[in-house]
C-alpha positions as CSV (number, residue, x, y, z in Angstrom):
1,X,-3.4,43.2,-23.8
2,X,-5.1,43.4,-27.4
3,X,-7.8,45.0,-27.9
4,X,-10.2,42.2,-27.6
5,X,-8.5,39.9,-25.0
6,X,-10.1,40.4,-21.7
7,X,-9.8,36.8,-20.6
8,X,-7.1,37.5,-18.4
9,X,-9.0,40.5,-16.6
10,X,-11.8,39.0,-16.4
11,X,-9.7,35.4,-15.3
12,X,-8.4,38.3,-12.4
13,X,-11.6,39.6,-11.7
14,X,-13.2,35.9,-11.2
15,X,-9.9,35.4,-8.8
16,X,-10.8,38.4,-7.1
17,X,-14.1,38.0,-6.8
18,X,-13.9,35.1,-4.5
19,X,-11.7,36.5,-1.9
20,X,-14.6,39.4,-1.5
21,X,-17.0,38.2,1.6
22,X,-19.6,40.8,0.7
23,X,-19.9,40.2,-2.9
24,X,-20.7,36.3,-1.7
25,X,-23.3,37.7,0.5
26,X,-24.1,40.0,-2.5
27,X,-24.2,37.1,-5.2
28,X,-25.7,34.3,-3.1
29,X,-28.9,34.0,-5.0
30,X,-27.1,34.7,-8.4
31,X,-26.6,31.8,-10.6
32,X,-26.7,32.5,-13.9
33,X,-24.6,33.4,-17.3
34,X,-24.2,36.6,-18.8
35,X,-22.8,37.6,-22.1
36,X,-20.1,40.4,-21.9
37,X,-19.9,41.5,-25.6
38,X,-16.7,44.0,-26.2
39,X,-16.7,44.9,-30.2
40,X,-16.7,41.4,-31.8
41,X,-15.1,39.4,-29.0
42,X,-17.8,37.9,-26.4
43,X,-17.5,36.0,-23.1
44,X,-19.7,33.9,-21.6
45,X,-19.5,34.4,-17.5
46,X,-21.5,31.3,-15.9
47,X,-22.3,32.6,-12.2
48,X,-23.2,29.7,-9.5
49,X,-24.0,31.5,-6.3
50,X,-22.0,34.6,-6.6
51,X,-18.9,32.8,-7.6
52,X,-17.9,32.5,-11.8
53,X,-17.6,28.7,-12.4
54,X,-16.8,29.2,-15.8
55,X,-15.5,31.5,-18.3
56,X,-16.0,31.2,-22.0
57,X,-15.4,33.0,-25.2
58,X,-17.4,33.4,-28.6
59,X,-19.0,33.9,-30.4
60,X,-21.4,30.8,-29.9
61,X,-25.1,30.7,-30.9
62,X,-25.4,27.5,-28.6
63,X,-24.6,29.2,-24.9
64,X,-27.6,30.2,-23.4
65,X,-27.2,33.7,-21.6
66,X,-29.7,35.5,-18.9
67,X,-28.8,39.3,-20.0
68,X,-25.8,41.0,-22.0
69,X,-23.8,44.0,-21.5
70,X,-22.8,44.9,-25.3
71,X,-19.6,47.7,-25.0
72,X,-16.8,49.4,-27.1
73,X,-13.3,48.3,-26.0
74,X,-12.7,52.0,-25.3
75,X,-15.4,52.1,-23.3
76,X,-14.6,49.6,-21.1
77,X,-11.0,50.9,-20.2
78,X,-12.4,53.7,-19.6
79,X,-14.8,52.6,-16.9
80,X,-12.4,50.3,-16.0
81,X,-9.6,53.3,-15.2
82,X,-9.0,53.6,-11.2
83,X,-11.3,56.5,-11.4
84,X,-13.7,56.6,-14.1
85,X,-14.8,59.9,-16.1
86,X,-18.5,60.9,-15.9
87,X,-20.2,58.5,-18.4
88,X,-18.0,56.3,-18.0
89,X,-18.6,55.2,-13.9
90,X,-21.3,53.3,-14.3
91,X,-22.6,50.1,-16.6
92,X,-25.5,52.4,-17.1
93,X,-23.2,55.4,-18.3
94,X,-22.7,53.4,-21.6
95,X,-26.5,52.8,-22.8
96,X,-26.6,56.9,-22.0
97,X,-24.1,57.6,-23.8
98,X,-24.5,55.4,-26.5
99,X,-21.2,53.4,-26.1
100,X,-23.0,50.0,-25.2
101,X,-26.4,48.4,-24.4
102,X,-27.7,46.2,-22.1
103,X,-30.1,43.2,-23.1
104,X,-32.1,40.2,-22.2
105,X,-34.0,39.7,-19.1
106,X,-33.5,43.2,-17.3
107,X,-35.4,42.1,-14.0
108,X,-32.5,39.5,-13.2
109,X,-29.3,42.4,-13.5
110,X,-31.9,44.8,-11.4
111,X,-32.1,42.3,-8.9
112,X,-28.5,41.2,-8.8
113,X,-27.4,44.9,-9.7
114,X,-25.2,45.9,-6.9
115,X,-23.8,42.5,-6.9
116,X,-23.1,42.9,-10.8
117,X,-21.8,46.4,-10.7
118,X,-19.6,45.8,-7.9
119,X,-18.1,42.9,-9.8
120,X,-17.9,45.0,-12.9
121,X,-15.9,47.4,-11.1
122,X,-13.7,44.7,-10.1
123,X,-11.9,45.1,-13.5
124,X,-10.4,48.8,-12.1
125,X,-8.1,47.1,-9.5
126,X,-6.8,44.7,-12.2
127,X,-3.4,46.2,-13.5
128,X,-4.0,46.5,-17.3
């Protein structure tokens, strides 16, 4: 996988996502599209109750987003190794340690955060 082509973990991770009963329960109220921004590649995740409707790359100025999550590739495979190093477990772990940041409208990921962080994680059970 190149550096910059997630589509096909996050194409697994969308798969996976809706054979997983709790993360429905988890996601039900969460319809919206986030902005996953890895070095200069972004994708556009369109939630619709818990399940990803659509998946889209950038950049583009013209898809509207709720909040982004703005990560180094290395980052991200680190996070996404079966078990993460300390810094790298949590979506949080980045901003602290300077590898990423996480921006936009803050009060929808805290409200969706478990639901979010589980699908996140989603990406360590996809083989690379």
């Amino acid at each position: 996988m190149g550096e910059t082509d997630l589509l096909p973990r996050l194409s697994a991770m969308a798969e996976m996502l809706a054979g997983r009963a709790h993360l429905a329960r988890l996601g039900a109220l969460f319809s919206e599209t986030v902005l996953i921004e890895v070095g200069p590649a972004e994708y556009y995740l369109t939630f619709h109750r818990g399940r990803i409707e659509d998946i889209r790359t950038g950049p583009s100025r013209k898809i509207p987003w709720r909040f982004a999550l703005r990560v180094d590739h290395a980052a991200l495979m680190k996070f996404w190794e079966p078990v993460p190093e300390p810094g790298f477990h949590d979506i949080f772990g980045f901003v602290k340690t300077g590898r990423g940041r996480i921006e936009g409208d803050i009060l929808v990921l805290v409200k969706n955060l478990r639901f979010f962080k589980e699908f996140m994680a989603l990406g360590r059970e996809v083989s690379a």
